[in-house]
Structure formats: structure tokens, C-alpha cells
C-alpha positions in Angstrom: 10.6 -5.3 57.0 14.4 -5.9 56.5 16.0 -3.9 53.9 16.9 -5.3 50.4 20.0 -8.2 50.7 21.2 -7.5 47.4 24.7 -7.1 47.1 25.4 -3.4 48.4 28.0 -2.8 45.4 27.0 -5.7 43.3 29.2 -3.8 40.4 32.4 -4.6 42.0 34.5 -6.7 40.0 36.3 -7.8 43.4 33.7 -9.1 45.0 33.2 -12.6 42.8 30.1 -14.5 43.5 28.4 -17.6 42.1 25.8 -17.9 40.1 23.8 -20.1 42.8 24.7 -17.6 45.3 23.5 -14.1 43.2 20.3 -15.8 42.1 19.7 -16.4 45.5 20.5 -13.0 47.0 19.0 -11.0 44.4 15.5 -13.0 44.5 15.9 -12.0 48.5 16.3 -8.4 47.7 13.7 -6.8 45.9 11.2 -9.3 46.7 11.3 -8.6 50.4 10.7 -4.8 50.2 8.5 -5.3 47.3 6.7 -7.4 49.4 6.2 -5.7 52.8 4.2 -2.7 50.3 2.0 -5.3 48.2 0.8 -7.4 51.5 -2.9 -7.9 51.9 -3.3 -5.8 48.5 -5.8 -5.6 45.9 -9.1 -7.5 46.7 -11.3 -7.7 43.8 -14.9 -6.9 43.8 -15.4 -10.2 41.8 -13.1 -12.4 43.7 -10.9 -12.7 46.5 -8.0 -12.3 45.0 -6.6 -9.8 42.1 -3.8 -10.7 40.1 -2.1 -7.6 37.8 -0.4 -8.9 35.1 1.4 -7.0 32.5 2.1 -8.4 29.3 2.2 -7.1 25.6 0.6 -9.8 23.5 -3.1 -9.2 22.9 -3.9 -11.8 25.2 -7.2 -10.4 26.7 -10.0 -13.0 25.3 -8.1 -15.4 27.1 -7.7 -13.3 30.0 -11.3 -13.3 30.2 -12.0 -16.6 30.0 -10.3 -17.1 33.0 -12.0 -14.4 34.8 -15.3 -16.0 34.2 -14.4 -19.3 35.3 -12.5 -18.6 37.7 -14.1 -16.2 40.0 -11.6 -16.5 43.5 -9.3 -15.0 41.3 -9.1 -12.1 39.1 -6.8 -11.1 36.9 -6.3 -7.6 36.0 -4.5 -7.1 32.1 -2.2 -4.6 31.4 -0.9 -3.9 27.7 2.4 -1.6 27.7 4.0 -0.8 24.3 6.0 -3.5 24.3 8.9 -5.4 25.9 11.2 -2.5 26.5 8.5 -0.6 28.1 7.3 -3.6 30.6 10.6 -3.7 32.1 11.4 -0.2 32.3 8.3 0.0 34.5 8.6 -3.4 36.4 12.4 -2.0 37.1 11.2 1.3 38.4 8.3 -0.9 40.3 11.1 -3.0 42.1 13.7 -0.5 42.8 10.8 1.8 44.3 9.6 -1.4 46.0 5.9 -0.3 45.1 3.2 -0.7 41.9 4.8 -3.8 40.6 2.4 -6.6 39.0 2.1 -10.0 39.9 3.0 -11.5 36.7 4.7 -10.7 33.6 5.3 -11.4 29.9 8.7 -12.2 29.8 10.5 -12.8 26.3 13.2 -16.0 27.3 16.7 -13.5 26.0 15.6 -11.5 28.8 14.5 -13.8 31.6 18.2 -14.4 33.3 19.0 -10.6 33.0 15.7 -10.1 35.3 15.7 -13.1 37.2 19.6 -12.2 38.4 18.5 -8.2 39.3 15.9 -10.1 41.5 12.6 -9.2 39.8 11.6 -12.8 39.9 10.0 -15.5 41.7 11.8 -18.5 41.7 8.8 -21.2 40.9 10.5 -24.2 41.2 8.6 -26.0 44.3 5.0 -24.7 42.8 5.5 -25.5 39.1 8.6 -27.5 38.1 6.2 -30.9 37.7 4.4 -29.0 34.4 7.6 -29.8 32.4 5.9 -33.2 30.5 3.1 -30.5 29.3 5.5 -28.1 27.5 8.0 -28.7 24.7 10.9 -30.3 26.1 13.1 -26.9 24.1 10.6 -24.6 25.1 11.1 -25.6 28.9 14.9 -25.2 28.7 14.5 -21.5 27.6 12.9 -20.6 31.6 15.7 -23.1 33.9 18.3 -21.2 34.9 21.0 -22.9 37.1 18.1 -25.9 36.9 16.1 -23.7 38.7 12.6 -22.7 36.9 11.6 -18.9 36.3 8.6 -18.9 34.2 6.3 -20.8 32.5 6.8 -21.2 29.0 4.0 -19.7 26.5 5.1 -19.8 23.1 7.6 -20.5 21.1 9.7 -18.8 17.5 11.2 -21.2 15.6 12.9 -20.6 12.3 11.8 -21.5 8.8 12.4 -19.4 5.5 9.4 -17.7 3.4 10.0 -17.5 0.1 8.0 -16.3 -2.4 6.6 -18.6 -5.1 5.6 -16.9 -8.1 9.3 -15.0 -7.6 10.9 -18.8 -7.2 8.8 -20.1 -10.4 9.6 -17.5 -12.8 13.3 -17.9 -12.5 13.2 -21.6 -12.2 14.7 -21.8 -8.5 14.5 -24.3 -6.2 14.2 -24.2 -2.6 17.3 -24.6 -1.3 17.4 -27.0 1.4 21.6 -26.1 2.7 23.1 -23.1 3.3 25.6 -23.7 0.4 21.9 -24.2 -1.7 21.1 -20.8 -0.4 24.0 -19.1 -1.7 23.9 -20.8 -4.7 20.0 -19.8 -5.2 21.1 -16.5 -4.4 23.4 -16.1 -7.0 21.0 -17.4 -9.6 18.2 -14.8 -8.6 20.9 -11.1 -9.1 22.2 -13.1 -12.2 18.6 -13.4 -13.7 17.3 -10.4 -12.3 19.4 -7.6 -10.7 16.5 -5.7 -9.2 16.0 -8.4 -6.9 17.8 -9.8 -3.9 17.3 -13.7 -2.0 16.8 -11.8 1.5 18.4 -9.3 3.8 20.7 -8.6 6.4 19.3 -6.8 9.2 22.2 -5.7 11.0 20.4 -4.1 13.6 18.7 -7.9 15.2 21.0 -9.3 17.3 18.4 -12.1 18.2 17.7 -13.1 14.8 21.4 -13.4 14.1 21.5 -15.3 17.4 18.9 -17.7 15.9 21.0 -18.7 13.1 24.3 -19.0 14.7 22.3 -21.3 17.6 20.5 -23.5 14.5 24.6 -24.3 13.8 25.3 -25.1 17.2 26.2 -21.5 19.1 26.4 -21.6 23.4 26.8 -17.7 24.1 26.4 -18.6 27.6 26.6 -21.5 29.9 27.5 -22.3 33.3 29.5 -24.9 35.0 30.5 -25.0 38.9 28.8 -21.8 39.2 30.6 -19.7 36.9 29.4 -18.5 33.6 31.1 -19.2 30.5 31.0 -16.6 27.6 31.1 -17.9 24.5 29.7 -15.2 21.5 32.4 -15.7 19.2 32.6 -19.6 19.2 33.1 -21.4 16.2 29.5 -21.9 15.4 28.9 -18.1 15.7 32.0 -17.5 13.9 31.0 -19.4 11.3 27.5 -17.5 11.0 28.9 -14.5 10.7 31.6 -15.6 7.9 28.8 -17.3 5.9 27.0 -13.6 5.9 29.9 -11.5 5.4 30.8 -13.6 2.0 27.1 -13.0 0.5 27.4 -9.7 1.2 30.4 -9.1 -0.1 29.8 -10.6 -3.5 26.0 -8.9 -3.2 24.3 -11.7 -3.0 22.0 -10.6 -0.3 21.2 -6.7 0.8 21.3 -4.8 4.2 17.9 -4.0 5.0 16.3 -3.5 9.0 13.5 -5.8 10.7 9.5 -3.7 10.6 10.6 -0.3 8.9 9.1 0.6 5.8 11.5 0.1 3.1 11.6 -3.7 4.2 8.3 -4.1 4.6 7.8 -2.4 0.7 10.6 -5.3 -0.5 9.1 -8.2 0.7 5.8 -6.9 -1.0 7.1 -5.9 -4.1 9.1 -8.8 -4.2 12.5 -7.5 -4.2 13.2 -9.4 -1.4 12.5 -13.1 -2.3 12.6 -14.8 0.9 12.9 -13.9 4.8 14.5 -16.2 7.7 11.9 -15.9 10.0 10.1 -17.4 12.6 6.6 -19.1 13.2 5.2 -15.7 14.1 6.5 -14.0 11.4 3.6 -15.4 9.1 1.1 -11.9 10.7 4.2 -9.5 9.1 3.1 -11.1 6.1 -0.4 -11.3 6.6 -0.3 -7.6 6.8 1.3 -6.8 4.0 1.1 -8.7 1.6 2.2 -9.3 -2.3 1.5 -6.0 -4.4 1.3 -8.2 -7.2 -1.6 -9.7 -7.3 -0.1 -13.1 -8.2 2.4 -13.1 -5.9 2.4 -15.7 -3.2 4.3 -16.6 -0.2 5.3 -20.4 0.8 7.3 -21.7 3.7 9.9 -24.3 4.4 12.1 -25.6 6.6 15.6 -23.7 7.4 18.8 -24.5 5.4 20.7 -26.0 7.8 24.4 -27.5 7.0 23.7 -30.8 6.6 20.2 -31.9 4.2 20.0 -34.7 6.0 20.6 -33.3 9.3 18.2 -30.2 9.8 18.4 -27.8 13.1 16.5 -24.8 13.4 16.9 -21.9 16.1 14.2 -20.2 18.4 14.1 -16.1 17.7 11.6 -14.7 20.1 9.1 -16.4 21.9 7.9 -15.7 25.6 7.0 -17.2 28.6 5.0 -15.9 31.9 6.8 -15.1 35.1 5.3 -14.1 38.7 7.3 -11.3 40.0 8.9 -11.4 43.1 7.4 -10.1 46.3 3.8 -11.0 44.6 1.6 -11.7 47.5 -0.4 -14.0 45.6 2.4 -16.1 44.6 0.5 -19.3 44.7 -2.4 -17.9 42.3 -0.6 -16.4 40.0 1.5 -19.4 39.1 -1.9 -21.4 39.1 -3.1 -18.7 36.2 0.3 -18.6 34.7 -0.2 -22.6 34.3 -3.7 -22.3 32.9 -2.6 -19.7 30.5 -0.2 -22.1 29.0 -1.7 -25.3 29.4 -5.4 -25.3 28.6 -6.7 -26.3 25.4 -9.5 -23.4 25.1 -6.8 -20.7 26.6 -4.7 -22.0 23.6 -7.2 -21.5 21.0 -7.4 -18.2 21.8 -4.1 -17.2 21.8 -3.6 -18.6 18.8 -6.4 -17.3 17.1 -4.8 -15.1 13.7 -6.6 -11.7 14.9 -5.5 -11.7 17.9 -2.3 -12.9 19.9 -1.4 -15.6 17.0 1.5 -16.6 18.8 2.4 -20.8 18.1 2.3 -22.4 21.7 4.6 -24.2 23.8 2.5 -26.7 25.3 2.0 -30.1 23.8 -2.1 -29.5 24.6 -1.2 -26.1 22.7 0.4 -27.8 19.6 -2.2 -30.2 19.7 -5.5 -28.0 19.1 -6.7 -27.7 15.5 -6.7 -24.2 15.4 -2.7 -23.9 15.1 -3.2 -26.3 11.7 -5.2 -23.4 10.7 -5.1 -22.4 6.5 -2.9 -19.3 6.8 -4.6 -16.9 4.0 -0.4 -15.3 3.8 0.9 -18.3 2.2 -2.1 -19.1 -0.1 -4.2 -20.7 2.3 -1.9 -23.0 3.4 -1.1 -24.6 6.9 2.4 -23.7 8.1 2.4 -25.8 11.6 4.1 -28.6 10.1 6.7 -26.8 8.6 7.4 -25.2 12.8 6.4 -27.9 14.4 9.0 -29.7 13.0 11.5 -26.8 13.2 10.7 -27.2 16.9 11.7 -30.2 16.9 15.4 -29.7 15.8 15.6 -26.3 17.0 19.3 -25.8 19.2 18.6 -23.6 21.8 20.9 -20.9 23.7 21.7 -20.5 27.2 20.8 -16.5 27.8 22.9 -14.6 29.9 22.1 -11.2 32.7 22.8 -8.4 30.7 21.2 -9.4 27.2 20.6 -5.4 26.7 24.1 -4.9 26.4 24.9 -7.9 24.5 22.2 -6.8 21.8 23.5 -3.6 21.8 27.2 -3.7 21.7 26.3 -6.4 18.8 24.3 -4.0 16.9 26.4 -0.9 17.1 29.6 -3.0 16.5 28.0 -5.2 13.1 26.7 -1.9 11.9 30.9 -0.1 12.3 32.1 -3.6 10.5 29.8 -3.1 7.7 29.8 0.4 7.2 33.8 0.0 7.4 33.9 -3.3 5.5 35.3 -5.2 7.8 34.0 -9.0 8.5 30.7 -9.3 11.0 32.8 -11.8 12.6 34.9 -8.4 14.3 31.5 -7.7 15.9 31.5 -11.0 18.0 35.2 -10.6 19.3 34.4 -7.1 20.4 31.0 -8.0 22.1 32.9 -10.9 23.2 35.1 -8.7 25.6 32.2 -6.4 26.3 30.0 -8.9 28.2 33.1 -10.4 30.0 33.8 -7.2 31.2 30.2 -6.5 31.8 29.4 -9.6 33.8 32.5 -9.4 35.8 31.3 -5.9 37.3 28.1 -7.2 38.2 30.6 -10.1 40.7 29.8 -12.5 38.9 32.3 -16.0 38.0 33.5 -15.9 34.7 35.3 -17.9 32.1 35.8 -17.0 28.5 
């Protein structure tokens, strides 16, 4: 086989190459070594065919299903801690050109970081005439350079929890604009210092990313096959400003995403409310009110305008096939299934197990995602996303979303420990992925 056509020093900045044109070369590369070592591989004793698939979602009932009604082709489900260790594998996979899967979970921030380093089919010709069963947002978030890279599989979109029995006993309504959230803020530390609205995690670039896209935020677009940067627009500007002012006048405290402190607030209620997505109802589910009368609710996002309300996507996932698969044509097949059919999307909704809220219309349409959700006192919360999906705004991802999360994150963290405005964080990430993009050749314009 003919070795990899990657760029040989794709990390000169002299060597300037559209988008079109890298996307093409790196899908070339590493899925033509990847693919001389996978050919005429792994025959199942079940089927003809055996599809690995690596994913971190506890997707297996579903899995399963497949497998028994679908016995040509097998698929074979692998769970890795999480995203971070997926790709660290798949990368080592590619570069070594052997042990790579034939699908994987992909969340949508990172799709055009792998699709660019060439870890991706491009699944255009074999799935692009699914779009009418998807979301038309959700559908956006796997196109790059209107070329498709995934199938979607579910979706985050933002709402706020709030707790009740905290918002009856000081008489607070839920606010319904962002100037209503600062003003409901300031009523709950006046009534009751002990508490706080919410918190800032300054270590979650994607949630912040969520709320500056809800305003309107394009980190990253493209345009005669150059890539526009765009993390400190106005939009994103004005995201950060709004949060630098609450926290400034301690209106909200800094508090980080899954550790324990934060997950003890939300119980005890001295954290009021959390901006987070449809997902984020199993964080709640698992640990819930200490008080025995405390109770969650949900509702939609402030957004700027009452009358006008946009939400943003944080997380949410799709499934890709990865380049060099030898099976290319079943594993989009599956990957399609996956997302599409009504009793896959039961059971990938189902509470104790993947819960994740689906992309697909057939998805959105099943009656187990109108489910009572025992975390907000037995309620149904699909109206409240399905509706946030509906005005969600989403972003444009660029390649090298790991260093755009973490310059973000290590420079919010210096402007807050410095007291200096988050919005110094944006300018200085800003320069960071110009910089960043630019040695990988690529077009850019800031």
C-alpha cells in the first residue's frame, strides 16, 4: 500500500492550505495505511461481518438489539473511560495504522479536530439523504465544509434547574432574561447569604461556549476555504462581561462541574439553580435534595430578549465510522439504525441506562423521552428541551478544540484569580488558536 499522503510537515505555517484541500488529504492519509492492515479482518462467528465500535455511553441494550436482528453484521462494543480516553487510543490506532475500530462515539466540539488529522470517513455519498430524520440543529453540528462526518445521536440543549422549595421560600420568580437572572440573584444573597443563584465553573469551556452561542457566538466559520476565528466576538464578549459583573458584586460563586463540593451545593441547596443541559437531569437524579422537601424544576434559558428565546447545545454526540474501516458500508448502515429506529431510541433513552435526549425526529417522537423524571418531582422535562432545541444557536467547531478548551480554562482561571475580566481570557485564546491553526497550514482570518 502507498504510504500516508498527509502533509509531511503539516505544522508549517508556510505551507497554507484550504480547508477543502486538508480535509481531503488527511482523510487519504491515515485511512490508506489503516486500511491495508484492517483488510478482510474480523469475521464473526455469528455473522459475516464484525463491526468494533468504541463509544462511552452505556449504549449496550441497544447494541444488542441490533445483534439479534441483524445477524450479517455484528457489532462488537467497547466502553473506554470516556472521551479523552477514546481518542487517545483511536489516535495511537491511526498513527500505528493498526487496532482501530470501525466506528466511534464522537462528541460534535471534537469532530473537526478528528475529521481534519484524518481519523474519519467522510460519509457523504452513503448517508447525507438521512438529514429530514435528524433535527435540522443537530445535523449542522456533523457538516463540515457541507461535507457530512457522522451521524448525529443526541443532542444537549440548555435549560436552567432551579430549585423550588429554595424559589418559594424567598418569594422568587423564575426569571425569564438574563437581566431577570441578575436581579433574582441579588434577591436570593440579600435574603439569605448562605446561598448563591448558581456557579461559575471556570474550568468548562463548553458550557461557557453554550451560553455565549445561545447570544449569537461563531467561534469558527469558514468562507472560500479559509477559517475564520472568532472567540472573542461580541456575542462572546458579551458573555463573559455579563459573568464577570455577577461575580464581582457576588452574586454568583466559582464552583467546578462533577466534584464534590458542587455536587454537596446543589443538594444542600446552596446553589439554587444550574444552567444545564437536557442530560444534566441524571446529575440530579443522583444526588438529590438533602432536604427532604426540596425539589428541583426546570425551565427554559434566560435569553436576552423574553420574547425572543435561544438556547445553546453543551455536549451531545454523534457516531462516526473511522477511516480505513473495511466495512465502511455496514457500519454507516448501523450507525443509521442506532440513531434512527424507534426501539434503538427507547433504549437509549431509557433513565438507567444511556438517558441521553435524541437527535432524530423518530427519537423525539417516542413516549419514553416524555417520561416523569422522579429529579424534578416527577415531572416531564422534554417540553422544556424540546423547545430549547428548537431555538438553540449552534457553533461552528474548529481542529484543535483541545487547545481552545484549554488555553480558555487556564487563562479564565489567571483572570479570576487576578481579578481581571473573563473577557481577557477570550482575547488571549483568541491569538492562541490563530496561531495554532496557522501551524497546522491552514487559511486563516481573524
Amino acid at each position: 500500500m502507498p504510504s500516508s499522503r498527509f502533509p509531511t510537515h503539516p505544522h508549517q505555517p508556510s505551507r497554507r492550505r484550504t480547508l477543502g484541500l486538508l480535509l481531503a488529504l488527511a482523510a487519504a492519509g491515515p485511512a490508506a495505511t489503516t486500511a491495508c492492515s484492517r483488510s478482510g479482518s474480523e469475521r464473526s462467528g455469528s455473522g459475516s461481518v464484525t463491526l468494533r465500535f468504541w463509544a462511552w455511553a452505556d449504549i449496550g441494550q441497544a447494541v444488542d438489539l441490533w445483534n439479534r436482528t441483524h445477524p450479517d453484521v455484528h457489532v462488537e462494543l467497547s466502553t473506554p473511560a470516556g472521551q479523552v480516553s477514546i481518542f487517545q487510543r483511536l489516535s495511537s490506532a491511526m498513527v500505528a495504522g493498526t487496532g482501530a475500530p470501525d466506528l466511534v462515539q464522537v462528541d460534535y466540539n471534537n469532530l473537526t479536530t478528528l475529521a481534519v488529522a484524518g481519523y474519519l470517513e467522510d460519509i457523504t455519498d452513503r448517508a447525507a439523504g438521512f438529514e429530514p430524520e435528524f433535527l435540522p440543529a443537530a445535523w449542522q453540528q456533523v457538516l463540515i465544509d457541507d461535507r457530512l462526518w457522522a451521524v448525529p445521536q443526541d443532542i444537549g440543549p440548555m435549560a436552567m434547574y432551579y430549585r423550588q422549595d429554595v424559589f418559594d421560600a424567598h418569594g422568587l420568580a423564575v426569571p425569564r432574561t438574563w437581566d431577570e437572572f441578575r436581579d433574582t440573584a441579588a434577591r436570593l444573597r440579600a435574603a439569605d447569604r448562605t446561598r448563591y443563584l448558581t456557579a461559575y465553573p471556570a474550568g468548562d469551556a463548553f458550557w461557557f461556549a453554550s451560553l455565549a452561542a445561545a447570544r449569537g457566538a461563531r467561534w469558527f466559520s469558514t468562507e472560500n476555504d479559509s477559517w475564520h476565528v472568532g472567540i472573542d466576538d461580541a456575542p462572546t464578549v458579551e458573555t463573559a462581561d455579563f459573568w464577570t459583573e455577577l461575580l464581582a458584586e457576588d452574586l454568583v460563586t466559582t464552583s467546578q462541574h462533577w466534584n464534590p463540593a458542587w455536587h454537596s451545593a446543589l443538594q444542600d441547596g446552596t446553589l439554587a439553580a444550574w444552567l444545564g443541559p437536557a442530560w444534566g437531569v441524571g446529575t440530579l437524579a443522583a444526588y438529590p435534595p438533602t432536604d427532604p422537601e426540596g425539589s428541583w424544576g426546570v425551565a427554559p434559558l434566560p435569553s436576552v430578549d423574553a420574547d425572543r428565546p435561544t438556547s445553546g447545545f453543551w455536549g451531545g454526540s454523534s457516531t462516526a465510522v473511522v477511516a480505513g474501516s473495511p466495512h465502511a458500508a455496514a457500519a454507516v448502515e448501523f450507525a443509521a439504525w442506532l440513531n434512527t429506529d424507534p426501539d434503538a431510541a427507547d433504549l437509549l433513552v431509557d433513565p438507567e441506562h444511556a438517558a441521553l435526549f435524541p437527535a432524530s425526529l423518530a427519537g423525539q417522537a417516542r413516549p419514553a423521552v416524555s417520561r416523569p423524571q422522579e429529579a424534578v418531582g416527577g415531572r416531564p422535562i422534554d417540553g422544556v428541551f424540546r423547545a430549547a432545541a428548537a431555538t438553540t444557536r449552534t457553533m461552528t467547531w474548529g481542529p484543535t478544540m483541545d487547545q481552545v478548551r484549554d488555553d480558555f480554562i487556564d487563562a479564565a482561571a489567571a483572570a479570576l484569580s487576578e481579578g481581571r475580566p473573563l473577557r481577557d481570557a477570550l482575547h488571549s485564546t483568541q491569538r492562541g488558536t490563530v496561531a495554532a491553526l496557522e501551524q497546522k497550514g491552514l487559511s486563516v482570518t481573524a
